[in-house]
N, C-alpha and C positions, 0 to 999 in steps of 0.2 A: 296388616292392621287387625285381623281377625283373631291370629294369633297373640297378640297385644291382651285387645278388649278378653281373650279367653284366660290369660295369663293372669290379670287382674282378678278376674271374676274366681278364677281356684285360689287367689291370695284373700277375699273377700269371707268365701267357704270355709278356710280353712283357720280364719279368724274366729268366725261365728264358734266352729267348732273346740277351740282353744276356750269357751267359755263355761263354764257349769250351768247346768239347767237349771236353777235360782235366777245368775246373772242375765242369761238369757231371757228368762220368763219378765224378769223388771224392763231390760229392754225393749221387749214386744211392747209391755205395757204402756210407757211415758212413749212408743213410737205412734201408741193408737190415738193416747191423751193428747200429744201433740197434733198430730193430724185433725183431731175433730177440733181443738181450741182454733188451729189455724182455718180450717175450713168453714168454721162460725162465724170467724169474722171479715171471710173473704167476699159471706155468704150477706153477711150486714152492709157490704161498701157498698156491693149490688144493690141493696135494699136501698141504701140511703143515695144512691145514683139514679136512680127510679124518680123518689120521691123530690128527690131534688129537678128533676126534669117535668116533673108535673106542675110546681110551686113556677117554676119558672113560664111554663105554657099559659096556667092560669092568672098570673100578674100578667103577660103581656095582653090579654082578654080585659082586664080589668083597669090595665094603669091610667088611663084617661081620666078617671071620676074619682079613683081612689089611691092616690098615692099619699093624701094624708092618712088612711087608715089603716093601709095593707103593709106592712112591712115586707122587703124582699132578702130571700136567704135566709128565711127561717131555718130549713135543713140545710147544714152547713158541711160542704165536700171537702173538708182540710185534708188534701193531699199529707201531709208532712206530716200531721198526727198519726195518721194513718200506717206512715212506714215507719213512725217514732215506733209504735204498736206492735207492728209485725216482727220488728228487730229483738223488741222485750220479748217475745213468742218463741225466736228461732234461739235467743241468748238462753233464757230459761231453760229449754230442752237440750240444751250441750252442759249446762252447768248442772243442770241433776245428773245426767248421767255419771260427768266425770267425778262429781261430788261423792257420787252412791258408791265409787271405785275407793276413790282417796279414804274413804270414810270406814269402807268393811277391810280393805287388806292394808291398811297404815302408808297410803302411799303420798306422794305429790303430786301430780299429772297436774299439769297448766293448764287451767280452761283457756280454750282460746275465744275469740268472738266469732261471730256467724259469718262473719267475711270470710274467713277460711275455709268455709265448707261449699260457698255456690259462689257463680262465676261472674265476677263485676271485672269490666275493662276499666284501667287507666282513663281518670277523666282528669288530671292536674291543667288548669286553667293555665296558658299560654306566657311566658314571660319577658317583659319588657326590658330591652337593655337602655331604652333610653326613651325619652317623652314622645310622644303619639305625634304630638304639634313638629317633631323632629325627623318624623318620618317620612320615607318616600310614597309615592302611590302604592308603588307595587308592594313596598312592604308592611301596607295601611290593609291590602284586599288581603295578603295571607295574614297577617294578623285575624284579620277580621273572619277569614275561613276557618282559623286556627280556634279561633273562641266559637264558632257557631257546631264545629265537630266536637268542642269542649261539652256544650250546653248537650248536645244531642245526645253524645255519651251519658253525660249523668241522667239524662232522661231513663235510657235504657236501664241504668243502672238501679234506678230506682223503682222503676219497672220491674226488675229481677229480682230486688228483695220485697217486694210485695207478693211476688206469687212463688218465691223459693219454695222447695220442699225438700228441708235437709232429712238423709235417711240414717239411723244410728252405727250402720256399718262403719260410713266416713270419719265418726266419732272413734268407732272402735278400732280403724287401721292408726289413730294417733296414739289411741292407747297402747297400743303394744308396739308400737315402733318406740315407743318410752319405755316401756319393759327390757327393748333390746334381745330377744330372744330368750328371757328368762319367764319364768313361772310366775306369777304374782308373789307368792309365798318367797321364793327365791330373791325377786327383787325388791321387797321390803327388808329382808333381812341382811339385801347387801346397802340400803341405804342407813341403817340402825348403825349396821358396824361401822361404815364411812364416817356418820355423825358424829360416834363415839371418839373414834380415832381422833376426830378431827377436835374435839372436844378437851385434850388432851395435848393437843399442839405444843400450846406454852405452858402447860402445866407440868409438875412432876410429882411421880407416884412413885412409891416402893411399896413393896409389899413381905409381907413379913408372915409367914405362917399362910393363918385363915382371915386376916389381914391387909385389905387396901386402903394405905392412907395417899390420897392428895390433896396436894397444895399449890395455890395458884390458881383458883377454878372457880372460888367464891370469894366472895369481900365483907368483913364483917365492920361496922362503926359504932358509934355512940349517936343517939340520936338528940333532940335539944335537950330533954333533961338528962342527958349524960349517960342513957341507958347503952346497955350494948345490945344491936343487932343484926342479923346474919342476914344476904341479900339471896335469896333462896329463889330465881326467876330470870337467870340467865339461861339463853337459847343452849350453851353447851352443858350447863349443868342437868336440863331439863333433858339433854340426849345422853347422857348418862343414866341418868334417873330412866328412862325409856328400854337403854341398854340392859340395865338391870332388871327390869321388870319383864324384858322378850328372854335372858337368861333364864332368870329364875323359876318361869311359866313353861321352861322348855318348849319356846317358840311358838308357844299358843297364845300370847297375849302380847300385841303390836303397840301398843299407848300404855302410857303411865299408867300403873295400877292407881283406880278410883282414891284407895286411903292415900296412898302416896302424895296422891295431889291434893289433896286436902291438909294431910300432917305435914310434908316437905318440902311445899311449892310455895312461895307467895309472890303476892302482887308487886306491880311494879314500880309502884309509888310506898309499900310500906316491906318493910322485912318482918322475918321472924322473932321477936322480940326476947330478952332475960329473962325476962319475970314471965312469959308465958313457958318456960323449961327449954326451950330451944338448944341450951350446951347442954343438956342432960344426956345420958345414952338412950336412946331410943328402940324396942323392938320393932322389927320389921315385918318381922309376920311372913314372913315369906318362906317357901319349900327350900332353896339355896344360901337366900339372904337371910340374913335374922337379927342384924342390929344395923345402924346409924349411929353416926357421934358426930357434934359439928362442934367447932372451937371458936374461941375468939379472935385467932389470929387466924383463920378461913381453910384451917384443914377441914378435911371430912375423912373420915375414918366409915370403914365400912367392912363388915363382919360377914364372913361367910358357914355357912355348917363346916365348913373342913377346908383344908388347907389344897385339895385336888379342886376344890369348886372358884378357891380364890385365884388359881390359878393357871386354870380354865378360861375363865372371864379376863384374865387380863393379857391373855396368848390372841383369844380368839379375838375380842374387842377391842383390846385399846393398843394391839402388836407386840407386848410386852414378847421378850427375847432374853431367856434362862444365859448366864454368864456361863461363858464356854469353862 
Protein backbone atom coordinates (compact mmCIF):
# COMPACT_ATOMS: atom_id res chain seq x y z
CA UNK A 1 0.00 0.00 0.00
CA UNK A 2 2.92 2.29 0.71
CA UNK A 3 4.44 1.66 -2.14
CA UNK A 4 1.15 2.60 -4.16
CA UNK A 5 0.37 5.92 -2.07
CA UNK A 6 4.56 6.62 -2.76
CA UNK A 7 4.15 5.79 -6.52
CA UNK A 8 1.47 8.29 -6.80
CA UNK A 9 2.85 10.90 -5.07
CA UNK A 10 6.52 10.86 -7.61
CA UNK A 11 3.61 10.82 -10.39
CA UNK A 12 2.00 14.02 -8.67
CA UNK A 13 6.00 15.65 -8.50
CA UNK A 14 6.91 14.90 -11.47
CA UNK A 15 3.64 16.56 -12.90
CA UNK A 16 4.18 19.78 -11.03
CA UNK A 17 7.57 19.63 -12.31
CA UNK A 18 6.43 19.25 -16.20
CA UNK A 19 5.06 22.83 -15.57
CA UNK A 20 6.89 26.36 -16.21
CA UNK A 21 7.18 28.62 -13.29
CA UNK A 22 4.42 31.08 -14.94
CA UNK A 23 1.99 27.99 -15.08
CA UNK A 24 3.05 27.00 -11.77
CA UNK A 25 2.93 30.35 -10.04
CA UNK A 26 -0.99 30.89 -11.60
CA UNK A 27 -1.61 27.67 -10.09
CA UNK A 28 -0.45 28.47 -6.58
CA UNK A 29 -2.35 31.39 -6.96
CA UNK A 30 -6.35 30.51 -8.06
CA UNK A 31 -5.23 27.37 -5.26
CA UNK A 32 -4.90 30.18 -2.59
CA UNK A 33 -8.11 32.24 -4.06
CA UNK A 34 -9.96 29.28 -3.87
CA UNK A 35 -9.07 28.15 -0.44
CA UNK A 36 -9.81 31.44 1.19
CA UNK A 37 -13.36 31.91 -1.17
CA UNK A 38 -14.07 28.40 0.15
CA UNK A 39 -13.15 28.91 3.72
CA UNK A 40 -15.34 32.22 3.76
CA UNK A 41 -18.00 30.74 3.18
CA UNK A 42 -17.59 27.79 5.21
CA UNK A 43 -16.72 30.33 7.78
CA UNK A 44 -20.52 32.16 7.14
CA UNK A 45 -22.67 28.66 7.45
CA UNK A 46 -21.03 28.68 10.97
CA UNK A 47 -22.02 32.05 11.37
CA UNK A 48 -25.38 31.70 10.18
CA UNK A 49 -25.89 28.20 12.24
CA UNK A 50 -25.06 30.29 15.46
CA UNK A 51 -27.41 32.87 14.73
CA UNK A 52 -30.00 30.73 13.60
CA UNK A 53 -29.86 28.67 17.06
CA UNK A 54 -30.13 31.78 18.98
CA UNK A 55 -33.36 33.34 16.88
CA UNK A 56 -34.53 29.85 17.67
CA UNK A 57 -33.77 29.88 21.76
CA UNK A 58 -35.12 33.25 21.91
CA UNK A 59 -38.74 32.62 20.00
CA UNK A 60 -39.12 29.59 22.17
CA UNK A 61 -38.63 32.27 25.43
CA UNK A 62 -40.93 34.56 23.82
CA UNK A 63 -43.67 32.56 21.77
CA UNK A 64 -46.51 32.62 24.37
CA UNK A 65 -47.24 36.58 24.14
CA UNK A 66 -45.84 37.04 20.77
CA UNK A 67 -46.27 35.02 17.87
CA UNK A 68 -48.35 37.82 16.31
CA UNK A 69 -45.14 39.96 16.18
CA UNK A 70 -42.01 37.87 16.09
CA UNK A 71 -41.63 36.14 13.13
CA UNK A 72 -39.60 32.83 13.19
CA UNK A 73 -36.59 31.87 10.79
CA UNK A 74 -35.66 35.06 10.03
CA UNK A 75 -31.90 33.63 9.57
CA UNK A 76 -32.64 31.12 7.03
CA UNK A 77 -30.21 27.61 7.19
CA UNK A 78 -31.02 26.55 3.32
CA UNK A 79 -29.02 23.53 3.28
CA UNK A 80 -29.28 23.18 -0.70
CA UNK A 81 -28.32 26.83 -1.51
CA UNK A 82 -25.69 26.27 0.36
CA UNK A 83 -24.22 23.25 -1.72
CA UNK A 84 -25.79 24.96 -4.80
CA UNK A 85 -22.80 27.49 -3.66
CA UNK A 86 -20.01 25.49 -2.82
CA UNK A 87 -20.45 23.39 -6.13
CA UNK A 88 -20.24 27.19 -8.10
CA UNK A 89 -16.89 27.33 -5.80
CA UNK A 90 -15.27 24.08 -6.52
CA UNK A 91 -16.72 24.29 -10.60
CA UNK A 92 -15.16 27.85 -10.91
CA UNK A 93 -11.67 26.76 -9.77
CA UNK A 94 -11.22 23.64 -12.29
CA UNK A 95 -12.71 25.83 -15.03
CA UNK A 96 -9.99 28.66 -14.65
CA UNK A 97 -7.38 26.49 -14.48
CA UNK A 98 -8.27 24.31 -17.34
CA UNK A 99 -9.34 27.50 -19.25
CA UNK A 100 -5.94 29.38 -18.49
CA UNK A 101 -4.23 25.92 -20.24
CA UNK A 102 -6.66 25.86 -23.30
CA UNK A 103 -6.31 29.62 -23.74
CA UNK A 104 -2.15 30.26 -23.60
CA UNK A 105 -1.03 26.92 -25.56
CA UNK A 106 -4.27 26.46 -28.17
CA UNK A 107 -5.52 23.45 -26.67
CA UNK A 108 -9.00 21.65 -25.84
CA UNK A 109 -8.92 20.01 -22.38
CA UNK A 110 -12.60 19.12 -21.11
CA UNK A 111 -13.42 20.84 -18.13
CA UNK A 112 -14.92 18.38 -16.13
CA UNK A 113 -17.34 19.05 -13.06
CA UNK A 114 -16.22 18.86 -9.41
CA UNK A 115 -17.53 15.38 -8.97
CA UNK A 116 -14.59 14.02 -10.50
CA UNK A 117 -12.26 15.44 -8.30
CA UNK A 118 -13.67 14.33 -4.42
CA UNK A 119 -15.25 11.23 -3.39
CA UNK A 120 -19.21 10.90 -3.59
CA UNK A 121 -20.69 7.16 -3.30
CA UNK A 122 -23.49 5.85 -5.42
CA UNK A 123 -26.83 7.19 -3.99
CA UNK A 124 -29.33 5.93 -7.13
CA UNK A 125 -32.73 5.61 -5.32
CA UNK A 126 -33.94 1.83 -5.26
CA UNK A 127 -36.04 0.50 -8.27
CA UNK A 128 -39.31 -0.75 -8.53
CA UNK A 129 -40.26 -3.65 -10.73
CA UNK A 130 -43.74 -3.61 -9.77
CA UNK A 131 -46.29 -1.67 -7.38
CA UNK A 132 -45.60 -1.39 -3.54
CA UNK A 133 -49.39 -2.34 -2.93
CA UNK A 134 -47.98 -5.79 -4.88
CA UNK A 135 -45.34 -6.57 -2.70
CA UNK A 136 -44.52 -9.02 -0.08
CA UNK A 137 -43.53 -8.01 3.51
CA UNK A 138 -40.16 -9.09 3.16
CA UNK A 139 -39.65 -7.31 -0.02
CA UNK A 140 -41.62 -4.15 1.47
CA UNK A 141 -38.64 -3.99 4.68
CA UNK A 142 -35.63 -4.25 1.88
CA UNK A 143 -37.12 -1.93 -0.17
CA UNK A 144 -37.75 0.13 2.67
CA UNK A 145 -33.79 -0.47 3.97
CA UNK A 146 -32.83 -0.04 0.42
CA UNK A 147 -34.26 3.70 0.16
CA UNK A 148 -33.27 4.52 3.92
CA UNK A 149 -29.21 3.58 2.74
CA UNK A 150 -30.40 5.64 -0.37
CA UNK A 151 -31.31 8.96 1.75
CA UNK A 152 -28.36 8.31 4.15
CA UNK A 153 -25.96 8.19 1.18
CA UNK A 154 -26.96 11.38 -0.23
CA UNK A 155 -26.66 12.77 3.07
CA UNK A 156 -23.09 11.88 3.23
CA UNK A 157 -22.79 12.90 -0.01
CA UNK A 158 -23.75 16.25 0.40
CA UNK A 159 -21.89 16.44 3.25
CA UNK A 160 -18.75 15.95 1.17
CA UNK A 161 -19.23 18.45 -1.28
CA UNK A 162 -19.80 21.02 1.20
CA UNK A 163 -16.59 20.63 2.87
CA UNK A 164 -14.40 19.22 -0.31
CA UNK A 165 -11.26 20.57 -0.83
CA UNK A 166 -10.16 20.02 -4.31
CA UNK A 167 -6.22 20.60 -4.72
CA UNK A 168 -4.87 21.74 -8.31
CA UNK A 169 -2.52 18.62 -8.74
CA UNK A 170 -5.91 16.38 -9.29
CA UNK A 171 -6.70 18.95 -12.08
CA UNK A 172 -3.17 18.74 -13.35
CA UNK A 173 -2.74 14.74 -13.40
CA UNK A 174 -6.16 15.35 -16.13
CA UNK A 175 -4.29 17.73 -17.92
CA UNK A 176 -1.50 15.73 -19.06
CA UNK A 177 -3.07 12.50 -19.18
CA UNK A 178 -4.78 14.63 -22.15
CA UNK A 179 -1.40 15.71 -23.38
CA UNK A 180 -0.56 11.89 -23.68
CA UNK A 181 3.03 12.22 -22.98
CA UNK A 182 3.63 15.05 -25.31
CA UNK A 183 4.72 18.73 -24.50
CA UNK A 184 2.16 21.28 -24.62
CA UNK A 185 3.72 22.90 -27.70
CA UNK A 186 3.83 19.32 -29.28
CA UNK A 187 0.40 18.59 -28.57
CA UNK A 188 -1.14 21.60 -29.90
CA UNK A 189 0.65 21.33 -33.04
CA UNK A 190 -0.54 17.65 -33.41
CA UNK A 191 -4.12 18.69 -32.85
CA UNK A 192 -3.72 21.99 -35.69
CA UNK A 193 -2.49 19.25 -38.22
CA UNK A 194 -5.35 16.61 -37.25
CA UNK A 195 -7.78 19.59 -37.69
CA UNK A 196 -6.31 20.58 -40.89
CA UNK A 197 -6.16 17.21 -42.35
CA UNK A 198 -9.39 16.56 -41.29
CA UNK A 199 -10.43 19.75 -42.91
CA UNK A 200 -9.67 18.50 -45.97
CA UNK A 201 -11.43 15.09 -45.99
CA UNK A 202 -14.02 15.85 -48.82
CA UNK A 203 -12.32 18.51 -50.18
CA UNK A 204 -9.84 18.58 -53.09
CA UNK A 205 -6.72 20.71 -53.48
CA UNK A 206 -4.03 20.87 -56.05
CA UNK A 207 -1.39 22.72 -55.93
CA UNK A 208 0.49 24.21 -58.60
CA UNK A 209 3.85 26.09 -57.99
CA UNK A 210 3.43 28.68 -55.02
CA UNK A 211 -0.15 27.87 -55.29
CA UNK A 212 -2.98 26.03 -53.14
CA UNK A 213 -6.28 25.96 -54.65
CA UNK A 214 -9.36 24.24 -52.89
CA UNK A 215 -12.40 23.33 -53.55
CA UNK A 216 -15.23 21.89 -51.79
CA UNK A 217 -14.36 23.67 -48.18
CA UNK A 218 -16.50 26.77 -48.79
CA UNK A 219 -20.13 27.59 -50.07
CA UNK A 220 -20.64 30.70 -51.94
CA UNK A 221 -24.69 31.95 -52.80
CA UNK A 222 -26.65 34.93 -53.69
CA UNK A 223 -28.24 36.46 -51.02
CA UNK A 224 -32.23 38.08 -51.47
CA UNK A 225 -31.18 40.81 -53.60
CA UNK A 226 -29.20 38.40 -55.78
CA UNK A 227 -25.88 39.50 -54.46
CA UNK A 228 -23.11 36.90 -54.23
CA UNK A 229 -21.71 35.73 -50.91
CA UNK A 230 -19.00 33.55 -49.67
CA UNK A 231 -19.88 31.55 -46.17
CA UNK A 232 -16.32 32.26 -44.49
CA UNK A 233 -17.34 30.32 -40.72
CA UNK A 234 -17.14 26.95 -41.13
CA UNK A 235 -15.23 24.88 -38.18
CA UNK A 236 -12.94 23.16 -41.10
CA UNK A 237 -12.19 26.27 -43.04
CA UNK A 238 -11.51 28.16 -39.83
CA UNK A 239 -8.83 25.12 -39.04
CA UNK A 240 -7.22 25.75 -42.06
CA UNK A 241 -7.11 29.39 -41.55
CA UNK A 242 -5.46 28.27 -37.94
CA UNK A 243 -3.11 25.94 -39.91
CA UNK A 244 -1.96 28.62 -41.88
CA UNK A 245 -1.52 31.09 -39.36
CA UNK A 246 0.69 28.15 -36.76
CA UNK A 247 2.71 27.78 -40.33
CA UNK A 248 3.44 30.96 -41.21
CA UNK A 249 4.38 32.22 -37.59
CA UNK A 250 6.61 29.21 -37.59
CA UNK A 251 4.74 27.74 -34.68
CA UNK A 252 4.67 30.71 -32.47
CA UNK A 253 1.19 31.63 -33.16
CA UNK A 254 -1.55 28.95 -32.06
CA UNK A 255 -5.11 30.82 -33.14
CA UNK A 256 -6.12 32.68 -36.21
CA UNK A 257 -3.96 35.63 -36.77
CA UNK A 258 -6.26 38.80 -35.10
CA UNK A 259 -6.46 40.48 -38.96
CA UNK A 260 -7.45 37.18 -40.39
CA UNK A 261 -10.38 36.92 -38.33
CA UNK A 262 -11.56 40.05 -38.89
CA UNK A 263 -10.83 40.23 -42.99
CA UNK A 264 -11.54 36.29 -43.49
CA UNK A 265 -13.92 35.02 -41.00
CA UNK A 266 -17.63 35.73 -40.82
CA UNK A 267 -20.49 35.20 -38.83
CA UNK A 268 -22.74 32.66 -38.88
CA UNK A 269 -25.91 34.19 -39.92
CA UNK A 270 -24.15 36.55 -42.67
CA UNK A 271 -21.16 35.82 -45.27
CA UNK A 272 -18.69 37.89 -46.73
CA UNK A 273 -20.49 39.83 -49.15
CA UNK A 274 -19.52 41.27 -53.45
CA UNK A 275 -19.86 44.54 -52.97
CA UNK A 276 -17.67 44.55 -49.81
CA UNK A 277 -14.50 42.98 -52.31
CA UNK A 278 -14.71 39.53 -50.99
CA UNK A 279 -13.70 37.90 -54.80
CA UNK A 280 -10.95 40.34 -55.07
CA UNK A 281 -7.25 39.12 -54.37
CA UNK A 282 -6.57 39.70 -51.01
CA UNK A 283 -2.93 40.46 -49.34
CA UNK A 284 -2.08 38.41 -46.45
CA UNK A 285 0.49 40.03 -44.89
CA UNK A 286 2.05 37.14 -43.74
CA UNK A 287 6.01 36.09 -43.53
CA UNK A 288 5.09 32.64 -45.67
CA UNK A 289 1.46 33.59 -46.77
CA UNK A 290 0.86 36.68 -48.81
CA UNK A 291 -2.19 36.41 -50.76
CA UNK A 292 -6.03 34.98 -50.40
CA UNK A 293 -8.40 34.71 -53.47
CA UNK A 294 -11.95 33.49 -52.83
CA UNK A 295 -14.34 32.66 -55.91
CA UNK A 296 -17.73 32.39 -56.67
CA UNK A 297 -18.04 28.99 -57.08
CA UNK A 298 -16.21 28.30 -53.43
CA UNK A 299 -12.52 27.91 -54.44
CA UNK A 300 -9.96 29.56 -52.28
CA UNK A 301 -6.78 29.96 -53.73
CA UNK A 302 -4.05 30.64 -51.47
CA UNK A 303 -0.51 32.13 -52.30
CA UNK A 304 2.62 31.38 -50.81
CA UNK A 305 6.31 33.46 -51.01
CA UNK A 306 7.66 30.31 -52.95
CA UNK A 307 6.82 27.25 -54.29
CA UNK A 308 9.17 25.21 -51.09
CA UNK A 309 6.58 26.97 -48.60
CA UNK A 310 3.44 25.88 -50.62
CA UNK A 311 4.66 22.67 -50.39
CA UNK A 312 5.77 22.31 -47.14
CA UNK A 313 2.31 23.19 -45.77
CA UNK A 314 0.57 20.92 -47.88
CA UNK A 315 3.08 17.67 -47.04
CA UNK A 316 3.12 18.64 -43.43
CA UNK A 317 -0.79 19.69 -42.97
CA UNK A 318 -3.09 18.49 -45.08
CA UNK A 319 -0.66 14.89 -45.97
CA UNK A 320 -0.30 16.02 -49.34
CA UNK A 321 2.00 13.02 -51.12
CA UNK A 322 4.43 14.33 -54.38
CA UNK A 323 3.39 11.68 -57.35
CA UNK A 324 5.96 8.95 -57.51
Amino acid sequence: MNDVLEKLQRVKIQNKTRLSKEDQQFCQIQQKLYDSTRNHFLSMFVDMETLHQQELTFYGKVQKYADRVYKQNLICMDKKKQIELMEKVHNHFIRTIISFFNRKYGLAIQKHSYERYISLQDSAEPVLHKRISSLTEEEKQIYREERKKCCKQKEENLHEVLFARIEYPLILDDIFSYLGGFSFQEKVEQEIKTDAKAGVTYAKYKLQSKKLSIQNLLCSKTDLWGEYEICLDSEKYKALLRALTFFDSSKEQVSIYDGWLERFVSFSYSGKKEKEGIFDEHPALGKKVVKFKYFKNGRWDIVFVSGVHALSFAKEYLGYKEAA
